[in-house]
C-alpha positions in Angstrom: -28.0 16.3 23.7 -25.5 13.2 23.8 -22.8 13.3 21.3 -20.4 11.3 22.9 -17.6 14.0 23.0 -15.7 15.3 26.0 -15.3 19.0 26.4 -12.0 20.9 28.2 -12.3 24.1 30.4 -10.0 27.1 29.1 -11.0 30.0 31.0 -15.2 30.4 29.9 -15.2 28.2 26.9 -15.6 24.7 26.8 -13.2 22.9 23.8 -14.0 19.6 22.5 -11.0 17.1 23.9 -10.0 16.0 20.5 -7.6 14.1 19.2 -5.8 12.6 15.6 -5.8 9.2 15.0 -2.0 7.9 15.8 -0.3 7.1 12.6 0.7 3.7 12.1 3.7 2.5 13.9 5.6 2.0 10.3 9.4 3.0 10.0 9.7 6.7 8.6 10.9 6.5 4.7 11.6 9.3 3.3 8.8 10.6 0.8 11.2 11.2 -2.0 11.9 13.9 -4.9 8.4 13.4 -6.3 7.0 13.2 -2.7 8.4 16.2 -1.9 7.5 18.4 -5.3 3.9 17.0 -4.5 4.2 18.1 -0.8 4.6 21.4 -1.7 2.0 21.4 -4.9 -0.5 20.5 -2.8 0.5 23.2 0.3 0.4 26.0 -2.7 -2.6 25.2 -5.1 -5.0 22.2 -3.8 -4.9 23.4 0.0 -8.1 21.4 1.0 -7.0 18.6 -0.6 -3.6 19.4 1.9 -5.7 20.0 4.8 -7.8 16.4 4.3 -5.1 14.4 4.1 -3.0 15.9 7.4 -6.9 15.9 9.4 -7.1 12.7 8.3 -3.6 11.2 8.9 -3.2 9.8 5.2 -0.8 12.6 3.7 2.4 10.2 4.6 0.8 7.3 3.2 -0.3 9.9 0.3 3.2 11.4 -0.5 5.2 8.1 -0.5 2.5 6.4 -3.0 3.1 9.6 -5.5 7.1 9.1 -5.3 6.4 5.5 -5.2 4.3 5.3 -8.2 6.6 8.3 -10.1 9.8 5.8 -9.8 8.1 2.8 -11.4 6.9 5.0 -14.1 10.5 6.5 -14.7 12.2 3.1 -14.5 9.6 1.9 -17.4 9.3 4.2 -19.5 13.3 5.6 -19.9 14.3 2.2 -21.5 11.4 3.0 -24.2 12.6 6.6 -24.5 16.1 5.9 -24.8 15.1 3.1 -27.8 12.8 5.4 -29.3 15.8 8.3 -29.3 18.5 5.8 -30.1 20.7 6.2 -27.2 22.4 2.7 -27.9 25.2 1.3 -25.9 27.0 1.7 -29.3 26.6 5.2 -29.5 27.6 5.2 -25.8 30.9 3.3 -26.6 31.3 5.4 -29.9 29.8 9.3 -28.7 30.0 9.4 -25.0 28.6 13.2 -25.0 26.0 12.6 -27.4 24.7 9.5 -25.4 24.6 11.6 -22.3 22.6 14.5 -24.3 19.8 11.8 -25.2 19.7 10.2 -21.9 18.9 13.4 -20.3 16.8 14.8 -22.7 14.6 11.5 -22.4 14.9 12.1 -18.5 13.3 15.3 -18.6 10.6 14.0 -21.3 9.6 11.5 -18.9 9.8 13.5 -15.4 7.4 16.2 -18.0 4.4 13.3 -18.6 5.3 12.0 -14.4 4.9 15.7 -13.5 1.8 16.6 -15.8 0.2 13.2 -14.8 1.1 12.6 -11.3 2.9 15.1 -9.2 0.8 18.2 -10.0 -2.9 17.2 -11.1 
């Protein structure tokens, strides 16, 4: 039967001869914060998921689209969380400490929907 495979020698066995797809000749970036907490998500809890994407060459591609995506939300939704919460460039200018209080608290509201949404579903 002729499936169009080649086959390697090791001792009695015969191994299939094969090979990964190279991955595209694309600069390396670096995958990120959120590229690197979904890395590791997906190594610990969804490892078939893990094992499809590295088999099938996509998990770079996969991991910089996550910590892509992530960023765009952050930068659009912390203007709208910081107006919701009042976080003014008066009270910036009036209440340094306070303004820094609502900026990070808005931070970690948003990073809370990004990871619930994005990073570990």
């Amino acid at each position: 039967m002729e499936n169009g495979l080649t086959y390697i020698r090791v001792g009695d066995y015969y191994i299939p001869n094969l090979a990964l797809d190279p991955e595209p000749e694309e600069p390396v970036r670096d995958i990120g914060k959120y590229g690197r907490m979904r890395l590791t998500y997906l190594k610990q809890h969804r490892r078939k998921l893990y094992r499809e994407l590295v088999d099938t060459g996509k998990l770079q591609a996969h991991l910089l689209d996550i910590n892509d995506t992530a960023n765009d939300w952050l930068d659009r939704m912390m203007p709208q969380m910081a107006k919701a919460a009042e976080a003014t460039e008066e009270l910036k200018a009036r209440d340094q400490m306070a303004w820094v209080g609502l900026m990070n608290s808005c931070k970690a509201q948003v990073e809370e929907i990004i990871f619930a949404e994005l990073v570990y579903c």
